[in-house]
C-alpha positions in Angstrom: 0.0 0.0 0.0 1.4 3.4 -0.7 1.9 5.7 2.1 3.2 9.0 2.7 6.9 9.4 2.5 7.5 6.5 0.2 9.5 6.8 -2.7 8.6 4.6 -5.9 9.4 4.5 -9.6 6.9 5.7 -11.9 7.4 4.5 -15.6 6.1 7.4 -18.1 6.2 8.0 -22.2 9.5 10.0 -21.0 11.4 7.4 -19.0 11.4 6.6 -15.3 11.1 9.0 -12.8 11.5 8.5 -9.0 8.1 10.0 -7.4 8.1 10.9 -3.0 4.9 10.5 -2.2 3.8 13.3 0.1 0.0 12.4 1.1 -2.6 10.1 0.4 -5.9 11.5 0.1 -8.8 9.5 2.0 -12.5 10.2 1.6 -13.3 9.8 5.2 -17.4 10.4 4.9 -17.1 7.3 2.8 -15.3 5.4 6.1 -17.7 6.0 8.5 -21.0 4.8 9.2 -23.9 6.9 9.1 -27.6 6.7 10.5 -30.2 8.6 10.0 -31.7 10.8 13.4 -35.2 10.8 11.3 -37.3 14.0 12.6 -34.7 15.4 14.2 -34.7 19.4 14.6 -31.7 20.6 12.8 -31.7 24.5 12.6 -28.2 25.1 14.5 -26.4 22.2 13.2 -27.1 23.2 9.6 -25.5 26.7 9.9 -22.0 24.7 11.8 -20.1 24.4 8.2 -17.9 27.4 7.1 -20.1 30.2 6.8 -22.5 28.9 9.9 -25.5 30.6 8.3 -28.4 30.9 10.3 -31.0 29.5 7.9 -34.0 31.0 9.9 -32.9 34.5 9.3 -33.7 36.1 6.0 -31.0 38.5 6.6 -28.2 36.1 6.2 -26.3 37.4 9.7 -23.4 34.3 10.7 -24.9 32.5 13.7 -22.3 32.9 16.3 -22.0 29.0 17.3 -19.1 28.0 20.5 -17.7 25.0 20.9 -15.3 23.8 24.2 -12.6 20.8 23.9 -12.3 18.4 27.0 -9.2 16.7 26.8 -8.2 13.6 29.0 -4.6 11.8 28.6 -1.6 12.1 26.4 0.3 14.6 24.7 -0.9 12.8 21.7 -4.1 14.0 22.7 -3.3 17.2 23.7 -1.9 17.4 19.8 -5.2 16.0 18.4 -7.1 18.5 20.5 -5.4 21.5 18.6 -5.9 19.6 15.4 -9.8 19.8 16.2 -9.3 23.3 16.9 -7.9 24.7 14.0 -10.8 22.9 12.2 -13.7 24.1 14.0 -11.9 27.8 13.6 -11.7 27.2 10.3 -15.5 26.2 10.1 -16.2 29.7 11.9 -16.8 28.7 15.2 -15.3 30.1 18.4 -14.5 28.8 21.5 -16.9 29.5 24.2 -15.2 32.4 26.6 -14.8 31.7 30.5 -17.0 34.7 31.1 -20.0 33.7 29.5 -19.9 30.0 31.0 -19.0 31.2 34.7 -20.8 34.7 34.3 -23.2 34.6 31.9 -24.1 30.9 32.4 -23.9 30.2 28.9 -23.1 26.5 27.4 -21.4 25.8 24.4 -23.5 24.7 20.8 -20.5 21.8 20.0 -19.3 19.8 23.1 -15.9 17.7 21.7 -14.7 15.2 24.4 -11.1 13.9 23.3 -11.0 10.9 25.5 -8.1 8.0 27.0 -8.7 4.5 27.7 -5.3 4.1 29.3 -6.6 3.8 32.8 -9.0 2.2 34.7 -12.7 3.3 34.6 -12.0 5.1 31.2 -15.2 4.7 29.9 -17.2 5.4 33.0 -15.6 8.5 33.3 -16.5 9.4 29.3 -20.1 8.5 30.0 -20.2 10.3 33.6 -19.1 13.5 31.5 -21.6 13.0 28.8 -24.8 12.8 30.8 -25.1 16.5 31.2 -24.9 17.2 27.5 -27.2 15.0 27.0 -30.0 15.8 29.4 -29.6 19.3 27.5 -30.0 17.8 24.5 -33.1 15.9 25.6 -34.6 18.5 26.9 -34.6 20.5 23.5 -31.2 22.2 23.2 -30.0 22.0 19.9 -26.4 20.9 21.2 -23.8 19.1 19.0 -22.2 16.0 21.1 -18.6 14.6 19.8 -17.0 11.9 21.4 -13.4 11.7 19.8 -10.2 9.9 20.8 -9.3 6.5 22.0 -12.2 5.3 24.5 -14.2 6.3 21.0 -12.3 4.0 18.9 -12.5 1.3 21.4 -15.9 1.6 21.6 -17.7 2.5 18.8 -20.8 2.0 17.9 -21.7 0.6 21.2 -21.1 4.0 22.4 -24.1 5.2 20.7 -26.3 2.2 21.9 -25.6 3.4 25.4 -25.5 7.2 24.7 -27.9 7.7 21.8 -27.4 11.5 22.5 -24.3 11.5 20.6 -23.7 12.9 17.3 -20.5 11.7 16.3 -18.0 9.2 17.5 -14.5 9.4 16.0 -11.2 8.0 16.3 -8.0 9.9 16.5 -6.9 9.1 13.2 -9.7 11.5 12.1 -8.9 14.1 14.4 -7.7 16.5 11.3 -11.0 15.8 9.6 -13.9 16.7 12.4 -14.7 19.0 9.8 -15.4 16.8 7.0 -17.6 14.4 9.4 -19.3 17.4 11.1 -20.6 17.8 7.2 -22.9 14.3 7.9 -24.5 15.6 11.2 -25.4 18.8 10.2 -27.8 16.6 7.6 -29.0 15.0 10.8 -26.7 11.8 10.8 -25.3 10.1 13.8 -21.6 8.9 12.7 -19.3 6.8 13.8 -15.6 7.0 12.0 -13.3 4.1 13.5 -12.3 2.4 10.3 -8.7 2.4 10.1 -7.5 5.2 7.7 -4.5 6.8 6.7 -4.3 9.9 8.6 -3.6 13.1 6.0 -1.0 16.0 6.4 -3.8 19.2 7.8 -5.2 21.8 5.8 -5.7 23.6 8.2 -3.5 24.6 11.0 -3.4 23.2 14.8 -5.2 26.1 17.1 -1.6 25.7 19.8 -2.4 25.8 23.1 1.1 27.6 23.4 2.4 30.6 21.6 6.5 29.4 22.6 6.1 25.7 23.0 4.5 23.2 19.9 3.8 19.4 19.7 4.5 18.4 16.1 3.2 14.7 15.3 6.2 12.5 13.6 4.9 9.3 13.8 1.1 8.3 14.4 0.2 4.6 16.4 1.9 1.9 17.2 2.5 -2.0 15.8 4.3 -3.3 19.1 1.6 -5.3 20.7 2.4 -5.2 25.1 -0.2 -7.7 26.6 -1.5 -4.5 28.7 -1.8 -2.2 26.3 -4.7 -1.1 24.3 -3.1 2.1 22.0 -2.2 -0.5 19.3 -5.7 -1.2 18.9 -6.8 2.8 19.3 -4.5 4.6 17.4 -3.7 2.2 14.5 -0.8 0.9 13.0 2.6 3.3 12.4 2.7 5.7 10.1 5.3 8.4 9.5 5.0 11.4 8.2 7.6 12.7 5.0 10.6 13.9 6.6 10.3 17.3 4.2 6.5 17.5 5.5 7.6 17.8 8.9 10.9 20.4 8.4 8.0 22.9 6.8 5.7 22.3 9.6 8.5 23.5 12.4 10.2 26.0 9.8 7.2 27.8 9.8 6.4 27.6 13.8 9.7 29.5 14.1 8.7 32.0 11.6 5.6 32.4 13.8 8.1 32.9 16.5 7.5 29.7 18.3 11.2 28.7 20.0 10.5 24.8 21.2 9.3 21.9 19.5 8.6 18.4 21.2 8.8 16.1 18.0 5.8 13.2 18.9 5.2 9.6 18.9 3.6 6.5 20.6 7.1 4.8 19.8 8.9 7.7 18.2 12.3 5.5 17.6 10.1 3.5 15.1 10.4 6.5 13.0 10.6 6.2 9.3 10.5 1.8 9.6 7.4 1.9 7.8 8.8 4.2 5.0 10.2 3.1 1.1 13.2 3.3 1.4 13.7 3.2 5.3 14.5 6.1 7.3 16.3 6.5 10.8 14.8 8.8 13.9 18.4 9.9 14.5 18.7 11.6 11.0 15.3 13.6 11.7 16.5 14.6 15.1 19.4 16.3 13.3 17.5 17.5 10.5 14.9 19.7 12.4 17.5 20.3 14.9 19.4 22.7 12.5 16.5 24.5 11.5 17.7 28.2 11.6 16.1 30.0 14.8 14.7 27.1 16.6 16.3 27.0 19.9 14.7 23.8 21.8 14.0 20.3 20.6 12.4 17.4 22.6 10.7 14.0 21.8 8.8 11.6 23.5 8.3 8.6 23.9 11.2 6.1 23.5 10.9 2.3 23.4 14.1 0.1 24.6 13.5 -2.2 22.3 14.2 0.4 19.4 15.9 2.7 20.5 19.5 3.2 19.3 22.7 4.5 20.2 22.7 6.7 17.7 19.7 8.3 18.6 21.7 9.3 21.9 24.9 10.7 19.8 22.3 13.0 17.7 21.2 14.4 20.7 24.7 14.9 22.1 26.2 16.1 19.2 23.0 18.7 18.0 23.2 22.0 20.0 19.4 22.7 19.8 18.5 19.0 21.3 17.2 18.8 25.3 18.9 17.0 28.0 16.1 15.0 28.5 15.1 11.8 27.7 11.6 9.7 28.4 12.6 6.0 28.2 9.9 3.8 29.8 11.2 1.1 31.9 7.6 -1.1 32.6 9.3 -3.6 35.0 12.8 -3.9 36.3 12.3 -8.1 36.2 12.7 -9.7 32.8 10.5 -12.1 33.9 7.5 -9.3 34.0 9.1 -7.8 31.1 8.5 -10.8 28.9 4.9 -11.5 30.4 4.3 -7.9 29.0 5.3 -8.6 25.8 8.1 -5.4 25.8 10.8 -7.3 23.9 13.9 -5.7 25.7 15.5 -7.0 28.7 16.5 -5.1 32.0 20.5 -5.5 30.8 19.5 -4.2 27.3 17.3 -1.2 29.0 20.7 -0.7 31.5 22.6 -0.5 28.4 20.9 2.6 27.0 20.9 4.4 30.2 24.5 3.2 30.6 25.1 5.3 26.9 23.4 8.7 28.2 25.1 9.0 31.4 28.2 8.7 28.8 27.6 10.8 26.4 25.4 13.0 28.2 26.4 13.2 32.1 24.3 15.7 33.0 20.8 14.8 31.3 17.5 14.3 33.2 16.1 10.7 32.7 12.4 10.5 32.9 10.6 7.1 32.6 7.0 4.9 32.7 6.5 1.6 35.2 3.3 -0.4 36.0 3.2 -2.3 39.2 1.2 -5.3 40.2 1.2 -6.6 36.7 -0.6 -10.5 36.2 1.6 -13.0 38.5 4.8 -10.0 39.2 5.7 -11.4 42.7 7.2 -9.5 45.7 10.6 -10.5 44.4 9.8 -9.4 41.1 8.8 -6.5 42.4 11.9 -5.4 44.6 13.7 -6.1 41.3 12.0 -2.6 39.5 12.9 -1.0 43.7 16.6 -1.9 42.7 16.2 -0.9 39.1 15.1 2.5 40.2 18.1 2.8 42.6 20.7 2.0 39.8 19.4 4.8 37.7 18.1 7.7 39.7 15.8 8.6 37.9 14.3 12.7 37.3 10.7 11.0 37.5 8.8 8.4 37.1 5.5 8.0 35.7 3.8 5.3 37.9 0.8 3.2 37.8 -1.0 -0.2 39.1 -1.6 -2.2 36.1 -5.7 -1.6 35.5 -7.3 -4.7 33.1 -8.0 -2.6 29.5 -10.8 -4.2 27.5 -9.1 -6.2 24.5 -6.0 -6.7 25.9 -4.5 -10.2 26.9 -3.2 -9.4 30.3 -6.7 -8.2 31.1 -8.1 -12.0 30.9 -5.6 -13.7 32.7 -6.3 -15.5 35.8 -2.7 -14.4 37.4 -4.4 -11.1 38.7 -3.2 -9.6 41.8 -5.1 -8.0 44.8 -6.0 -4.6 44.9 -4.5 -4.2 48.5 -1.4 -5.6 46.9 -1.0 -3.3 44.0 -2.0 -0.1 46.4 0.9 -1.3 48.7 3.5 -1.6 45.7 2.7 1.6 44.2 2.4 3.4 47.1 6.5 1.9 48.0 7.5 3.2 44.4 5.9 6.5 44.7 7.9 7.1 48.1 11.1 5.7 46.4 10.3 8.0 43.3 9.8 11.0 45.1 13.0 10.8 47.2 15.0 10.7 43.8 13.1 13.7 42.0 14.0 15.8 44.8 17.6 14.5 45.2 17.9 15.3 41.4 16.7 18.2 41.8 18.9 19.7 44.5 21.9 19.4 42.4 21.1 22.3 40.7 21.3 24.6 43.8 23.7 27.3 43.0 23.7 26.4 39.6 22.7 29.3 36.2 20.8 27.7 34.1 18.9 28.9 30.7 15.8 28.8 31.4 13.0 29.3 28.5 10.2 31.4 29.7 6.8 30.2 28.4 3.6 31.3 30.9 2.3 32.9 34.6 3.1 31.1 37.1 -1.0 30.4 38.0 -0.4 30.5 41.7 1.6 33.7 41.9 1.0 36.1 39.3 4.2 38.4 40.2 5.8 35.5 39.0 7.0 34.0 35.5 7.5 29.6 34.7 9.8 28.4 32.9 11.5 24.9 31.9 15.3 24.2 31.9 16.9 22.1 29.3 16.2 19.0 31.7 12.5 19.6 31.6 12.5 21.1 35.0 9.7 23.9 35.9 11.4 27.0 37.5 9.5 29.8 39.0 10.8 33.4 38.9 9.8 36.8 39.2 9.2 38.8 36.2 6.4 40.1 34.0 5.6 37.6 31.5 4.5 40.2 28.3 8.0 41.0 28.9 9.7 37.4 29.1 7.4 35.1 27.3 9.7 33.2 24.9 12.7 34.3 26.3 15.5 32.3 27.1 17.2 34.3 30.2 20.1 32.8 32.8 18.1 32.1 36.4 20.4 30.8 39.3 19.0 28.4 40.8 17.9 29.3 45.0 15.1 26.6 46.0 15.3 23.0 44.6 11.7 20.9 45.6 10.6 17.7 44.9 9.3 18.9 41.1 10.0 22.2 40.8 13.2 24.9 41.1 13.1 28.5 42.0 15.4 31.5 41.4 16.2 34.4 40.0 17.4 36.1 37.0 21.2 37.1 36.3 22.9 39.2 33.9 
């Protein structure tokens, strides 16, 4: 199948010629399934496509329709919500203000609920959020219901059985076409868009939550296949995106004055895999890094069982790159590793930390774990305790493994005890806690560039910032005048997940 970013031979009256294949267009309303809501009213829903015309007014005056994104989960997620965004702004609608939902107790016309399915309870929580929407809409509001994300590609159409109130029910994959789809329901179809797609370059641009930091998607879903995990089956097989595709998208952040770029992926060291010919992570790490003007790069996540050395030496050896790497560990036994499906070993993941402290001394290690899996024992378990104490690590990202519907782990009868997995997360969280802050406090004394990006929320005399590691400092100054800037902070209070300081010449 072609995809974006291959390269094939074309054979014309004129010769040969070698053809990249930038994108692959996909008629998504012909993907998803559409019923009819016979007899339903659909005055505001008609006017939602570009030009949202009111069609009861002779006049022709735009209907001012809102809309307000919920997002739950990832920073894939996060990155899929400003996809949406930049669609519905580009259909003419705005999002609803804080002051007419607190103030003027006004609710939005389009409710878009981007959803995870990553813990426990996921779908409970998606219906819990719906009901209100819906007792509107059953009560006569003319309100627009979109459930997008992963719980909505697990689920499907079942979602609509048990929340016939919905209007559309979409997958990520689709997240840069809400537009297109939003075209069925103003006709008065329910849809439902979960067929597996390719998932095409925007023609519109992501509404960033950010005006110094962007998320720029490299890879999309994942073809590893952990027992535990249910993102293969959410967010589709890989795909990566043209390598030229990408350079434009982050040459023209910078031109919009944007300074940082985190480079995304479910398993972003898969990069390029999937393309004809093949292409390495590593070179597109270099690549974007020596765009002219950018001054930060980052990427998440990294899988040990793909991740290379050389992906190590492009970040040591390209200025712009962050000291900071997110390298999920799962399970410091390779007993539990292999249950879980991972494919790397606890020697092979000790290998690749063993490379960064090398090459990099200095760089902040961040990681993911799951206690409690099926069958992990106590022994097991003190193995990931004595993991953690070999690598020190800047944070982890803990959890008690929580069955996911279609996953194998989930059906096993090896399951453990609730008591059990509360005791062994609660004993990580205390060991995890006393190495942030013992990270942390080697930076006391130390001048750091720090790039400015927002308020601090809780103290509005003060600016936040990140340093190169990932770490959030707080310092005084007046954020008109430091937003985006990168300015030298010495370091005075170190806590458990934050710094403090001030500003030097």
């Amino acid at each position: 199948t072609t995809k974006p970013g291959d390269i094939q031979m074309v054979n014309s009256a004129r010769g040969y010629h070698l053809v990249q294949i930038i994108d692959v267009m996909v008629d998504v309303r012909k993907l998803a399934q559409r019923k009819s809501r016979h007899g339903k009213s659909t005055s505001i829903k008609s006017g939602i496509l570009s030009g949202a015309l009111n069609p009861d007014n002779d006049e022709g005056i735009v209907k001012d329709l809102t809309y307000k994104i919920e997002t739950m989960g990832c920073q894939m997620n996060l990155a899929d919500s400003e996809r949406m965004e930049g669609q519905l702004r580009g259909l003419g609608i705005r999002p609803i203000t804080e002051k007419e939902e607190k103030q003027q107790k006004k609710q939005p016309d389009l409710i878009v609920l981007n959803t995870c399915s990553i813990r426990d309870h996921a779908e409970q929580k998606v219906y819990s959020y719906i009901g209100p929407h819906a007792k509107r809409k059953r009560e006569g509001e003319d309100v627009t219901i979109v459930v997008a994300g992963c719980v909505a590609q697990q689920e499907g159409e079942a979602l609509l059985r048990r929340a016939p109130e919905v209007d559309l029910v979409m997958g990520p994959q689709y997240a840069n076409r809400i537009g297109d789809l939003l075209e069925d329901v103003s006709n008065g179809n329910q849809v439902v868009a979960t067929e597996a797609s390719h998932i095409m370059e925007d023609s519109t641009k992501p509404r960033r939550s950010s005006t110094v930091a962007a998320w720029v998607n490299v890879i999309y879903g994942c073809n590893e296949r952990c027992t535990y995990c249910i993102v293969p089956t959410t967010r589709g097989v890989e795909q990566s995106r043209p390598l030229e595709t990408i350079v434009l998208e982050v040459e023209e952040l910078v031109e919009q004055g944007y300074k940082e770029v985190t480079l995304l992926g479910q398993n972003i060291d898969a990069y390029g895999r999937d393309m004809i010919p093949k292409r390495k992570f590593s070179d597109l790490l270099r690549t974007v890094g020596s765009i002219p003007g950018l001054a930060r790069l980052r990427f998440v996540t990294s899988h040990p069982r793909y991740m290379s050395l050389g992906v190590i030496d492009a970040v040591a050896e390209t200025p712009t790159a962050c000291l900071n790497f997110h390298v999920p560990f799962q399970s410091g036994s390779n007993e539990v590793l292999a249950a879980m499906g991972r494919g790397h070993t606890r020697e092979k993941y000790l290998q690749i930390i063993d490379r960064i402290r090398e090459r990099l001394p200095d760089a902040a290690i961040t990681a993911d774990c799951i206690v409690g899996f099926p069958g992990e024992t106590e022994e097991q378990f003190l193995e990931t305790l004595s993991l953690m104490e070999e690598v020190k690590f800047d944070s982890v990202n803990t959890a008690a493994f929580s069955p996911r519907p279609n996953t194998p782990a989930a059906e096993w009868v090896n399951q453990l005890s609730e008591d059990v997995k509360k005791d062994r997360l609660q004993r990580i969280n205390r060991l995890n806690l006393a190495h942030a802050e013992e990270r942390r406090m080697r930076m006391l004394g130390r001048i750091v560039d720090v790039l400015v990006e927002e308020r601090n929320v809780k103290n509005m005399t003060q600016v936040m910032g990140r340093t190169t590691h990932g770490y959030i400092v707080y310092l005084d100054g007046n954020i008109d005048d430091l937003r985006g800037q990168l300015v030298k902070v010495e370091i005075d209070v170190c806590q458990t997940y934050y710094l403090s300081g001030h500003i030097v010449d």
